[in-house]
KEKE-3310 file (N, C-alpha, C; in steps of 0.2 Angstrom, whole numbers, plus 5000, padded with zeros to 4 digits):
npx = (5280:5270:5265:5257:5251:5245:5236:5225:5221:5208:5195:5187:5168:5160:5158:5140:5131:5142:5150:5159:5174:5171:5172:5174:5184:5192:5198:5201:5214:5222:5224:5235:5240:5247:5255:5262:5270:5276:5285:5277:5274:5272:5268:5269:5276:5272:5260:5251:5250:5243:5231:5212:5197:5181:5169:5156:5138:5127:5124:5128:5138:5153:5170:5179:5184:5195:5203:5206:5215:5224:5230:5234:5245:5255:5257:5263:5275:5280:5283:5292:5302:5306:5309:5320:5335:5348:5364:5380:5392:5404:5421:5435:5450:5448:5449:5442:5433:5443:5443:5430:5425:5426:5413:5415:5426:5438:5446)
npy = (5616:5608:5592:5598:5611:5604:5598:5608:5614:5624:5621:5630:5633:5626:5639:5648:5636:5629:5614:5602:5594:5578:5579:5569:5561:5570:5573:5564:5560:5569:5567:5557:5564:5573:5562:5558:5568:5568:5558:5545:5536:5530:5540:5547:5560:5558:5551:5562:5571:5562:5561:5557:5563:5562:5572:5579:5581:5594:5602:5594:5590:5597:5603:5617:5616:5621:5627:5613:5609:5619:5618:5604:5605:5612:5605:5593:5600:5600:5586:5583:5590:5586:5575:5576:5571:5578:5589:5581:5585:5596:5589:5590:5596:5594:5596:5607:5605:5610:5626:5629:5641:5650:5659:5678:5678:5672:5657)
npz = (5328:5340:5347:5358:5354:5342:5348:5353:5342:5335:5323:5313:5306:5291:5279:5276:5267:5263:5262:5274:5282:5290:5306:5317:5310:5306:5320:5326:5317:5320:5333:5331:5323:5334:5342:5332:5333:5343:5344:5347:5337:5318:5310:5293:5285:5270:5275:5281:5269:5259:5267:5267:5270:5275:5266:5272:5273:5270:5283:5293:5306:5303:5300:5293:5276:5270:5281:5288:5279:5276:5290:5289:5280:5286:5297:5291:5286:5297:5303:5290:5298:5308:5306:5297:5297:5305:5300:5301:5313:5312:5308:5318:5312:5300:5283:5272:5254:5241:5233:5244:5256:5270:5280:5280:5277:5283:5282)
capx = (5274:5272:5257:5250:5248:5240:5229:5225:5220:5202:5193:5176:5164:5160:5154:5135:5130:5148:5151:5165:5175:5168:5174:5177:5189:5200:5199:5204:5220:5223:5229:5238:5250:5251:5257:5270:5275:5278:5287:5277:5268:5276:5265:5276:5272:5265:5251:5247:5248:5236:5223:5207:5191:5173:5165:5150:5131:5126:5122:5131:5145:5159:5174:5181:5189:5202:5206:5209:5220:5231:5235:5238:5250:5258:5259:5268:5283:5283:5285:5297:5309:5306:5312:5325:5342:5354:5369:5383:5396:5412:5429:5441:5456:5446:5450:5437:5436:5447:5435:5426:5429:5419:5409:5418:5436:5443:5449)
capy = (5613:5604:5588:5601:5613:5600:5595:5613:5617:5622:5623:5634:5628:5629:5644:5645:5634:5625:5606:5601:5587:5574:5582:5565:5559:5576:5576:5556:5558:5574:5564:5552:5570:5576:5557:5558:5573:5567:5554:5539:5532:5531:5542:5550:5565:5558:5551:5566:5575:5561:5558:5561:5563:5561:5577:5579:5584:5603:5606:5590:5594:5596:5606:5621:5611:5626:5628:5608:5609:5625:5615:5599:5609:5615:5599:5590:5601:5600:5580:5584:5595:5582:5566:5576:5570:5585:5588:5579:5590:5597:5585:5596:5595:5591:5601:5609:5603:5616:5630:5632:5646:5652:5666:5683:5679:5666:5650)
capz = (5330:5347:5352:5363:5348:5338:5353:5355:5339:5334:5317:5310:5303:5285:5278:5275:5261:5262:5267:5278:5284:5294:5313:5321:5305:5309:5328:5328:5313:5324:5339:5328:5320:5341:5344:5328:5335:5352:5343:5349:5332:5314:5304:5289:5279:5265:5277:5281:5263:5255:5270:5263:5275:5271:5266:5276:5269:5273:5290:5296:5311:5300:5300:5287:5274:5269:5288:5290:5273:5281:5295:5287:5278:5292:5301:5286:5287:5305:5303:5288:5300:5313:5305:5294:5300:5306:5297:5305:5315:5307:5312:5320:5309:5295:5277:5267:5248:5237:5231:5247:5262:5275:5279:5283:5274:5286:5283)
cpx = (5275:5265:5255:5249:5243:5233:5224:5219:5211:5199:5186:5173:5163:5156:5147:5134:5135:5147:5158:5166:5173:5175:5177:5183:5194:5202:5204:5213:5221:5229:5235:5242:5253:5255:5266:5275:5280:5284:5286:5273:5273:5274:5271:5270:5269:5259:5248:5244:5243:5230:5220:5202:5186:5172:5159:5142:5131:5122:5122:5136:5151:5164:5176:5187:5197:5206:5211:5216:5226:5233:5239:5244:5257:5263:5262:5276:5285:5287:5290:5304:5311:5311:5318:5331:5346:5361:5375:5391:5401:5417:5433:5449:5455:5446:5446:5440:5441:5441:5431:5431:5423:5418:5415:5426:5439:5444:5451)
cpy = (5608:5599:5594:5605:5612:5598:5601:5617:5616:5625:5628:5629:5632:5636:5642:5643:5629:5618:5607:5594:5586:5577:5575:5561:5562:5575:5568:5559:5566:5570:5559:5558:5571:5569:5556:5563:5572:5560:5544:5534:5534:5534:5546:5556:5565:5555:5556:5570:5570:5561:5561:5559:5564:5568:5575:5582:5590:5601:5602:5592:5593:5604:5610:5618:5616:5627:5621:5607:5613:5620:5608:5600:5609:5610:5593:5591:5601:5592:5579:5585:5590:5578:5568:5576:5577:5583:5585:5585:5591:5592:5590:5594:5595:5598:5601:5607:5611:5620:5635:5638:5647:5658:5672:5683:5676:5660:5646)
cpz = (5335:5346:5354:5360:5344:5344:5353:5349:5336:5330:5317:5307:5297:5285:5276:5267:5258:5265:5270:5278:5291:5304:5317:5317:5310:5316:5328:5323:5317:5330:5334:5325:5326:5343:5339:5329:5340:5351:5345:5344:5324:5307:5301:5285:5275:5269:5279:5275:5259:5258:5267:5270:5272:5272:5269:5271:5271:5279:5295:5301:5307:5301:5292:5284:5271:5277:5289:5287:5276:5284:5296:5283:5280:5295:5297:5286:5292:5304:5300:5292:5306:5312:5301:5299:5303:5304:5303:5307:5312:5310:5312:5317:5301:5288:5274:5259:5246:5234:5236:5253:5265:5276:5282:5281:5275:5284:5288)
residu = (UNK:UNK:UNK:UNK:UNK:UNK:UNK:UNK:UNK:UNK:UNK:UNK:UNK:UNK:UNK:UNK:UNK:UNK:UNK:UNK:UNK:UNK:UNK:UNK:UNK:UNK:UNK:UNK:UNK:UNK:UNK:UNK:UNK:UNK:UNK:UNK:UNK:UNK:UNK:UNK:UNK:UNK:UNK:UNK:UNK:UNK:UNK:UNK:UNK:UNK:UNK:UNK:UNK:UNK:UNK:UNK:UNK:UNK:UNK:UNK:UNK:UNK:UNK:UNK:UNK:UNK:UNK:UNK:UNK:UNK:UNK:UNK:UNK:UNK:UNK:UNK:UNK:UNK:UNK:UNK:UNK:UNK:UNK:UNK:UNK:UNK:UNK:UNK:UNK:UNK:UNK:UNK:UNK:UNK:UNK:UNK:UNK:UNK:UNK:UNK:UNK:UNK:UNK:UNK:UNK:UNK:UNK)
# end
């Protein structure tokens, strides 16, 4: 998931008779995932898996709350995969514990 995916992205509205989230909550903490994404701000996974948004009344401009849900979803693992460290590289000479081997037979 990229900033310009997150910028890019755009909700329904509820179905009839359903409320939604308040549209300018999601659109603002929207910039603030494309910003985490882009690395320039220090929002973490868990802010986005608890934010919470005002539901809106019926027939309020609000956004489909399962849609926003999915892609707050989405955009948490993205941040996980972001900030997860990557394994550090093998050292060349370096001895595998006893036990293991590598894929296809070699050592």
């Amino acid at each position: 998931m990229t900033p310009d995916e997150v910028r890019a992205i755009a909700f329904g509205k509820p179905r009839f008779a359903r409320r939604g989230y308040d549209e300018d909550q999601v659109d603002a903490f929207l910039d603030l995932i494309a910003e985490a994404l882009a690395g320039r701000n220090i929002l973490t996974p868990d802010d986005i898996h608890y934010v919470e948004f005002t539901i809106m009344p019926l027939g309020a401009r609000s956004y489909d709350q399962a849609q926003v849900d999915l892609f707050l979803d989405e955009a948490e693992e993205a941040l996980v995969r972001l900030r997860k460290p990557p394994p550090p590289p093998p050292v060349a000479g370096e001895r595998r514990p006893e036990g293991t081997r590598k894929w296809f037979g070699r050592s």
